[in-house]
N, C-alpha and C positions, 0 to 999 in steps of 0.2 A: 550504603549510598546515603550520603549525607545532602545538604540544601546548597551545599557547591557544586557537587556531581549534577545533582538535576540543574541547578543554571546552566550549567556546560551542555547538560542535554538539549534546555530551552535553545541556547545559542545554534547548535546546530542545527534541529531542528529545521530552526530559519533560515539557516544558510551554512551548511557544510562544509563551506571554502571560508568560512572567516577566519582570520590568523592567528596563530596561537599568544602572538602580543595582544589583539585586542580582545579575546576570552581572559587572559590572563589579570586587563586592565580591570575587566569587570565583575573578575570574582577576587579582585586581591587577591592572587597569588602570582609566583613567577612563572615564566613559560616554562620551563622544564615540569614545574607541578603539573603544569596543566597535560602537559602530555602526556605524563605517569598515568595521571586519573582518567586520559580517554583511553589509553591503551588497557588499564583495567577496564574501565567500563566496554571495551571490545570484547576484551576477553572473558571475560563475566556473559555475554553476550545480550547487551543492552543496546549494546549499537552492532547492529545486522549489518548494513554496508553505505556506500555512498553513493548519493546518484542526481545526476539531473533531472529535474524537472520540464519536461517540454510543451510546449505549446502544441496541443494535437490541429487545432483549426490552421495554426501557423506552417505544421507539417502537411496538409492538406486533408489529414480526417477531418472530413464533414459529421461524419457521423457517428454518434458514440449512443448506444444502445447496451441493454440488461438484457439479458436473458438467461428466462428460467428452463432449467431443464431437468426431464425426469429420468435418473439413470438408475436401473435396477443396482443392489449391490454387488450380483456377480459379474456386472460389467466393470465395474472400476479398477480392474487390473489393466481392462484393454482402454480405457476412458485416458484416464490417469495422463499416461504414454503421450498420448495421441494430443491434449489438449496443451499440454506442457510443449508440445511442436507448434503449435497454431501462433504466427506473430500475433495477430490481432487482438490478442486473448490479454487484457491488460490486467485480470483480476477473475480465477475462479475459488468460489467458497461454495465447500460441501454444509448445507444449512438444512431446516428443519420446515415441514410443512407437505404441502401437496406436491411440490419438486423439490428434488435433492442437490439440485448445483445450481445457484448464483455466478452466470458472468457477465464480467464488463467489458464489453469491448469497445476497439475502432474501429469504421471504414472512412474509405473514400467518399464511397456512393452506397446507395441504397441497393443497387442492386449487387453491389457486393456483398453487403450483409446479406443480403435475400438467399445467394448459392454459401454462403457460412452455415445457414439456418440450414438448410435444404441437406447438408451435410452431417448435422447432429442428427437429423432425423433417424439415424439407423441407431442411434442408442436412447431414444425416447422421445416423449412429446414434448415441444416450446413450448413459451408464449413470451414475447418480446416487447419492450417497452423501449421506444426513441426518447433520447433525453432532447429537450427543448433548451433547456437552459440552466447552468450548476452556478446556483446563486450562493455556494460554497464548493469550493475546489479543495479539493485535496491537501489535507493539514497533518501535522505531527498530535501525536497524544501529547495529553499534558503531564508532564514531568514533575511538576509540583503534586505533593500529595493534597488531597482536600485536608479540609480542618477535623473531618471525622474518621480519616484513617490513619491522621496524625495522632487523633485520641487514642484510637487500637493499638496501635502501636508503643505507646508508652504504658 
């Protein structure tokens, strides 16, 4: 991956639907390059997939809540399954501390998160945090390597 590659990652990034003339424009090359290099960079698997971003307040989620949850490990065959079904389930990460699964979700209402909650209960204990306000929303990694993994590197 060279410091074209990663512009093309920055570009999309930002916007997934920008045309391959104006990536093209802005990495000096022509479109046919540019599309060799994002179909390597698919295939390589650096770019996972394509997607919209949506406005959950605009979709009527009011409510977007964390919850932690403690799942013993020989649940996680029957967890697993189960959570991967749940639409509201925007984001779970198996993580480290006093509970084992970090998720993100959406509701409507609160009291629909309340029977979601009341639902994990058979595989352990919550504790759930309402978000008030995401004074950063949802961004891409950075594609540029810093200056000191460019030193590594060479």
């Amino acid at each position: 991956m060279d410091n074209i590659d990663r512009k093309i990652l920055t570009i999309l990034q930002d916007n997934a639907r920008t045309p391959l003339k104006v990536i093209a424009e802005q990495v000096f090359l022509s479109s046919p390059a540019v599309s060799a290099r994002i179909e390597r960079l698919e295939a390589a698997g650096l770019i996972t997939s394509y997607q919209a971003q949506l406005s959950a307040a605009a979709m009527g989620y009011q409510i977007k809540a964390f919850i932690s949850l403690e799942v013993e490990p020989r649940q996680k065959p029957e967890f697993y399954p189960y959570i991967e079904k749940c639409p509201n389930v925007m984001e779970c990460n198996c993580v480290t501390g006093d509970y084992s699964m970090l998720l993100k979700v959406c509701f409507h209402t609160t009291q629909e998160l309340d029977q979601f909650i009341n639902q994990l209960d058979q595989f352990g204990r919550t504790r759930t945090q309402i978000v008030f306000s995401t004074p950063v929303e949802h961004r891409g990694i950075p594609a540029a390597l810093s200056v000191e993994a460019e030193e590594q590197k060479a």
